[in-house]
N, C-alpha and C positions, 0 to 999 in steps of 0.2 A: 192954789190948791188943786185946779181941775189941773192942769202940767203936771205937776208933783204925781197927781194920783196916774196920771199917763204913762208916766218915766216910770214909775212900779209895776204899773202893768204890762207894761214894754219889757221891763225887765224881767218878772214872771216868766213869761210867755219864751222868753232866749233861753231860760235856764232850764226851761222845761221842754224843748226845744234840743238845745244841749243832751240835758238828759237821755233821750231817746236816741240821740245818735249818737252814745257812745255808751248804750247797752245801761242805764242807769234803774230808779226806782221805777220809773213811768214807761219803760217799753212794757210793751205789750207783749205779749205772749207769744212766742215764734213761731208755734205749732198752731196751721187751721183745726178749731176744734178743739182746740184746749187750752182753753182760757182756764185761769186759777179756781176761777168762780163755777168752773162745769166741772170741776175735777172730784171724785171719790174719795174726799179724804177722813182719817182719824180725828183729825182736827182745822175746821176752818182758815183757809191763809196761810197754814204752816204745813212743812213736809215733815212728815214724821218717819223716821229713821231707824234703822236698827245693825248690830252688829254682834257680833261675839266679843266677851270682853275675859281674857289680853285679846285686843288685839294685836296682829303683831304685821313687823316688817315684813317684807318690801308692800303689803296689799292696805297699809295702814303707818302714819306716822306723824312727827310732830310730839312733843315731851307730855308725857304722861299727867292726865288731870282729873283728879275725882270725877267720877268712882271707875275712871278707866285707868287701866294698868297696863304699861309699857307705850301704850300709841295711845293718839287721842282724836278718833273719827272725826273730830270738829275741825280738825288741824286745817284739810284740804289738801296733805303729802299724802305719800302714797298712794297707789296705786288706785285700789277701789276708794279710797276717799274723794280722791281728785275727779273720778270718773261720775262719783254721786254728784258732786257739786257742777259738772260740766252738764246732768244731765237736769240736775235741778234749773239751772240759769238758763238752759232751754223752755224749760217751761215755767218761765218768769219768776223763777225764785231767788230772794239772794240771799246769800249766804246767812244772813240773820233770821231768814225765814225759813232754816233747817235746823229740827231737832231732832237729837242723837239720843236714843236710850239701847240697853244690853239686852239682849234674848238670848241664852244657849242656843248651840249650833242645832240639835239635833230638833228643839221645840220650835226652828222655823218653817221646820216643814210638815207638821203635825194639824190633823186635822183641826178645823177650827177659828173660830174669832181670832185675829191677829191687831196683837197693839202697835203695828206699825204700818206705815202705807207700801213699805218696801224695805227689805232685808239683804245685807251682802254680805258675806264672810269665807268667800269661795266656795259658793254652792252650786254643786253639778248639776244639770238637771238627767233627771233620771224619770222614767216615766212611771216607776213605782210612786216617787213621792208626786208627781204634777196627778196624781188622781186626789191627794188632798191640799193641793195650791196651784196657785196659776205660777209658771216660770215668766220672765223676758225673755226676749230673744239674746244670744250670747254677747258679752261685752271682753269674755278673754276664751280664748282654745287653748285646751289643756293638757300636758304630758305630764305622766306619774315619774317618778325616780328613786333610787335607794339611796339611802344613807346610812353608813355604816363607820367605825373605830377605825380610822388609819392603819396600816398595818395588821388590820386582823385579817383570817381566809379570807373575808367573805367580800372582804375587799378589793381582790383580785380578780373575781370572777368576770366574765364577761359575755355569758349568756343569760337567757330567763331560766333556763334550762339550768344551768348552775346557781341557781338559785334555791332551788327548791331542798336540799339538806337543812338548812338554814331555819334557824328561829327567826321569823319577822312579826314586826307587830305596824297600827293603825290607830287611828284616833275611831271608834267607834261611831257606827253610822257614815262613812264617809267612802267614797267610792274607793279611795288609796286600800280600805280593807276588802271591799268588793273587790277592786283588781287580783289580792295575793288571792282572795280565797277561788276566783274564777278561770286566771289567766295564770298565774305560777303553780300554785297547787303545792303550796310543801311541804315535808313527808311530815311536818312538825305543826300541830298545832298553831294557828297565829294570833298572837298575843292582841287583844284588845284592851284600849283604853278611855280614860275621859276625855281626853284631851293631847295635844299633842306634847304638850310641856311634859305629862305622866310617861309618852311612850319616850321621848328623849331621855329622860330621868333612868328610866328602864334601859336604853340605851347605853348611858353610860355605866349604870352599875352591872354591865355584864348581862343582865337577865336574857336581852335578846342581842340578838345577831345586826338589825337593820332595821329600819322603820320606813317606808312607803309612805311621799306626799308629796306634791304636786312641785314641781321642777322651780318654782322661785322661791318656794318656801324651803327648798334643799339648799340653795344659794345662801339663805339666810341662817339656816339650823349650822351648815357648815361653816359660816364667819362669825356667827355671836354664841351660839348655843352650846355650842363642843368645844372641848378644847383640841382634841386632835382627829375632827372629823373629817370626809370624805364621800364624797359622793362618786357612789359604786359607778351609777349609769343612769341614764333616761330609758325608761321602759317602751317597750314601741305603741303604739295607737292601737285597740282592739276593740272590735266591735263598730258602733256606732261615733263620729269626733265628739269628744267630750269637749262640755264648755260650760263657765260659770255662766248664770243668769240670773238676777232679783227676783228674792219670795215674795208674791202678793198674794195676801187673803183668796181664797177660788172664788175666782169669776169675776173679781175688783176690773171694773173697767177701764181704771188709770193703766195697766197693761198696756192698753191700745195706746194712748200718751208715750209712753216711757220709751217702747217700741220705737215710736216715730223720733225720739228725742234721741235715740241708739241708732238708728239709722242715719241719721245727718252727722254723728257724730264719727261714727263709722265714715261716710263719704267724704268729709271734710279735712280727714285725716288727724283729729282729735285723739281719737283712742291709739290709733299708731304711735304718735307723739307720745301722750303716758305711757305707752310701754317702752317705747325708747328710755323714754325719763328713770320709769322706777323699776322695771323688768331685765330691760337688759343687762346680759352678764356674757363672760366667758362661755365658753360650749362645755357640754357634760358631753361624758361616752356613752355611745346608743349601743344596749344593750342586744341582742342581736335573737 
């Protein structure tokens, strides 16, 4: 019996052992300072999660699973999915220990209690909304682009400057609308909506001209969304580099965590790799 109970505990002790060296339940936490157990969260032991739902491709992927429609955050494809769970497994999470619920885009950065520990859905940070939330530090740098009907004018163009005749629209609240209304300026009202599926929709029945949104979602709008669309151009950089970063409740101190977990992930060349993976595409014309 005393053997027997030796060989088990021998055994134990290898698999736990094991464990740790190859990144399993029992590592420890990567980050000095944040350990699971120090962490700010919604929920004890679990990371609580948030996104816009559709989500969609390339930032989001993996077959569609109640109550999400088209992508499924939990999946671990795409884009900011993959980059959640790379940053979760930094700080000692696995994969079973992240829960995914829905927020509208526009209510993650709305003053207030926030039911999640961290939110991603391609949000700029912008220092009107980081006075009611804390941002991250960036995890993608951002270029805006048009999208427009094959074959129409507006498709030709090939300034900002030629731009401006033009009916364009935005998904409401989102800087792709802040860019027309600050940096094009066109003589036409620009069409705002709920969402970006409403300004595509709009899109193609004619209503507007183009619709402004961040360059990998024009990749996508133009291979699934459209039937014969086109991406006008990549708009140029203005103002300050724009870049997505995670909503946290204001003043949530898991920031300082998340930060350090984006930083090694950054140096490591992690985030490079996702973008390779689900980013990369052909080049668009830079609008001039």
């Amino acid at each position: 019996m005393r053997v027997g109970a030796l060989v088990v505990g021998l055994t134990v002790l290898t698999l736990g052992l094991a464990a740790a060296a190859t990144g399993g339940p029992s590592t420890p936490a990567a980050i000095p300072g944040c350990a699971k157990s120090s962490l700010n969260l919604v929920k004890d032991g679990q990371l609580s999660l948030a996104t816009d739902n559709p989500a969609f491709p390339p930032w989001w992927g993996g077959a569609a699973k109640k109550p999400w429609a088209v992508s499924n955050p939990a999946s671990g494809k795409g884009y900011e999915s993959a980059v959640a769970y790379a940053v979760a497994k930094q700080l000692g999470f696995s994969k079973g220990q992240v829960a995914w619920s829905a927020v509208p885009f526009n209510n993650s950065f709305r003053p207030g209690n926030k039911p999640f520990d961290f939110y991603m859905a391609q949000v700029s940070f912008a220092p009107e909304r980081a006075k009611n939330v804390s941002f991250s530090n960036a995890y993608y740098f951002v270029n805006q682009a048009v999208v427009a009907n094959a074959g129409t004018p507006i498709s030709r163009v090939k300034t900002v400057a030629g731009l401006r005749p033009y009916k364009l629209g935005a998904q409401v609240g989102t800087t792709s609308y802040s860019y027309i209304t600050r940096f094009i300026r066109p003589s036409q009202t620009a069409a705002v909506y709920d969402s970006n599926n409403d300004a595509i929709s709009a899109l193609k029945a004619g209503q507007i001209d183009g619709i402004v949104v961040d360059l990998p979602t024009a990749f996508y709008v133009v291979a699934v969304q459209l039937d014969d669309g086109t991406i006008v151009g990549k708009l140029p950089q203005r103002g300050a580099r724009e870049h997505f970063g995670m909503v946290f409740e204001k003043a949530n101190p898991l920031v300082r965590c998340v930060n350090r977990a984006l930083n090694r992930l950054w140096a490591n060349g992690t985030i490079k790799g996702l973008q390779r993976t689900y980013l990369a595409r052909a080049g668009a014309p830079d609008l001039k």
